[in-house]
Structure formats: C-alpha cells, structure tokens
Steps between C-alpha positions, in 0.01 A plus 500: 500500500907471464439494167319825542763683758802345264313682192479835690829448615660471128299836432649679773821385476445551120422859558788561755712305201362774257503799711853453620637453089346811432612650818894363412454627115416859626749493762759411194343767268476805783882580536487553183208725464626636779809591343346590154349795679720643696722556226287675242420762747837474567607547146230771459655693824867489362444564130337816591771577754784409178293753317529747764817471525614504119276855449708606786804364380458657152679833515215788316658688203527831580201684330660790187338838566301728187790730567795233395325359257393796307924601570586163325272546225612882401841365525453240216251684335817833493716190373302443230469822361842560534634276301224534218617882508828359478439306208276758318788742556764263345291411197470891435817525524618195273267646239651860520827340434402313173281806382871741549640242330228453175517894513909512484517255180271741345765746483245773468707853564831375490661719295528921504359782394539869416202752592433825554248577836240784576771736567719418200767317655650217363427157640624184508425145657751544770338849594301321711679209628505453889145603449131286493356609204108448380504548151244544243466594083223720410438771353367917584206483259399157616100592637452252806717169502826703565359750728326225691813259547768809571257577763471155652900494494510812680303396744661216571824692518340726751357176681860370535649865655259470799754250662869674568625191485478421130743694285290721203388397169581646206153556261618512148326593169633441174305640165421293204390760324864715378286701280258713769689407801706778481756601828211758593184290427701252719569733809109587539380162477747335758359795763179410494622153679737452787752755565795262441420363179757501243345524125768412187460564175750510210512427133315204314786307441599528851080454642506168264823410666400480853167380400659200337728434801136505746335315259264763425236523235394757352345632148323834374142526415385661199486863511168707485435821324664666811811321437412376834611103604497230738741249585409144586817378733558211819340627797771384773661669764850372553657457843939538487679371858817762485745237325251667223368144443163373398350438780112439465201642331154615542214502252147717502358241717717589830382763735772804651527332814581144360765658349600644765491199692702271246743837488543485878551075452765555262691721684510299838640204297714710263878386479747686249616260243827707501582469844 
C-alpha cells in the first residue's frame, strides 16, 4: 500500500513537475508574443499614417491648361518657320548674288551702239540709261515666236505698272532683219504691243553690231519664189538695271508674270555700281 500511495504520489508530483515547465516556458515565450503583436499592428497603423502624411506633404504640380499649351506650341512651331523662311530667304539671296556675278563676267552688252527708232531718231545705249529696260531681237515678218514673246514682255511690263511704287520699264525691240525692217514697217509693228515700246532698227553693219555685243544669233533662210524669208535667231528677252548692265534673262519657258516677278526682285535689291 505505501508502495502504491508513493507511486501515485511520483505521478502527481510528476504531473505538477510537467505542468509547471510548460507553464514557466510559456510564461518566458508570452512577453514576447505579446510584444511581436502589438507592434505589427503597430507598424501597419504608422506606415499608413507616414504615407498619409508624405501624399500630403508632396506639393501637386500645378496642372497646364489646353489654352497654354496650344500658346507654347504655336510659339515654337512660329519659331520654326521663321527661321526656315529666314534661311530660304538667305539662300535666294546668296544665289542671286553669284548668278549677277556669272552674268557680269559675261560682259554681254557692254559696249554701244548707234540706232535709229520708230520715229527716226537716233539712238544710242545711253538713251536709255536711268531706265529698266526688257529687251528683245526679232524681227516684223517673224509669224508667231516674235509676236508671242513681245506680247508676253508687254504684259509683264503692264503687270509691273499696276504698283506706283515700282519705277516703269522700258520694252525695247531691236530688228534683225535691216533689209524689211524699214523706219515705217517698224512704227506699225511696235503699236500693235504696249504703248511704250521703243523699236530700233538701223543698218546691217550696225544690227550685226549690237547683235554681237547681246550675243545674238541670227541667220537668213533661203528665200522662196516670193523673195519672202525667215530668220532663225536666240529667243531671249534681256533685262538692263539703269547702270545699262546685264542684268538677267528670260527664255520661252517663263511666263509674263514670272518676269514680272524676277523684274520687281531685281529692282528691290538694285544698287548702282556707280554710286
């Protein structure tokens, strides 16, 4: 029997033993727990009041209306074209400067002359100094090229007097053809054109003169049974700034109002070479 009671007493006191490690090992551990969470909701609570506080903290960028932004944009955009106008302009002009120049070595119409025009008056060169002058060789019997192109230049003469500000252009024609072109023949042909043109005709030493100074060619045809001819010749019309100088030049392929236009170019950039 005390064997019995000491056996059940070893149990219990085995148990208690048992119970109270347990008991001691939690009681360690549970601070710990206890602290563990307590400080993730904690943490959880104060990271989302940081948060709060950095959005609030964060100053907001002020938000660019259509209206400034389409103001910015036309601004660079006017910038832009601007300056490519600028440089367009400058290139033109760089390249009207080296074509007066290739034009000026030429020395095409540097020299004189000695003519007689539609109303038999003796003319020279200098008679029309001080003057633009559009100039072209043709001749009274010619059927279409030289009607055509004296009609083109008198248009574009006409084109150019529509703005008072421009001073006028002299139309000149000058025969290659001494032999029909007579002072008469020449006085009805020039008035079928503009009012102001000038026609000059004179001898065929003097014609081949002029024609040689301009660089003009020209040659007869063979005759028919009429006596009747035609002249092959350059088809130019010659533009003279009023130092009487070779300015430019304009061929078939240029309509009355680009002439007009390069005319009108010409005269806004013109700059006496005499001072």
């Amino acid at each position: 029997m005390y064997v019995g009671v000491r056996c059940s007493f070893h149990r219990a006191l085995s148990s208690l033993l048992t119970r109270g490690a347990v008991q001691n090992v939690l009681s360690r551990r549970s601070p710990s727990l206890s602290r563990h969470v307590p400080q993730s909701k904690s943490f959880s609570i104060s990271s989302s009041y940081n948060q709060k506080q950095q959005q609030q903290s964060v100053p907001r960028s002020p938000s660019v209306s259509l209206r400034a932004r389409v103001t910015v944009s036309c601004i660079i955009g006017g910038a832009a074209l601007g300056i490519w106008f600028y440089l367009r302009w400058e290139k033109q002009e760089q390249k009207k400067v080296q074509q007066i120049q290739q034009l000026r070595t030429l020395a095409v119409g540097q020299g004189d002359f000695s003519l007689v025009d539609h109303t038999g008056q003796p003319r020279t060169k200098s008679s029309w100094r001080g003057n633009w002058v559009l100039l072209y060789f043709g001749f009274t019997h010619c059927p279409d090229i030289c009607p055509d192109e004296l009609q083109k230049l008198s248009s574009a003469v006409s084109l150019l007097d529509k703005d008072p500000a421009l001073p006028h252009v002299l139309p000149v024609f000058i025969s290659i053809d001494p032999e029909r072109d007579s002072v008469e023949a020449i006085s009805k042909y020039v008035s079928e054109f503009h009012p102001r043109l000038l026609g000059l005709t004179g001898s065929p030493e003097q014609v081949k003169k002029v024609a040689q100074e301009y660089r003009v060619y020209y040659s007869v045809g063979p005759k028919d049974e009429d006596n009747d001819y035609i002249l092959d010749h350059t088809i130019i019309i010659y533009l003279l700034n009023p130092d009487g100088l070779f300015t430019d030049y304009y061929g078939r392929g240029k309509t009355d109002q680009e002439i007009a236009d390069s005319v009108k170019s010409h005269m806004q950039t013109y700059t006496s070479v005499f001072g």
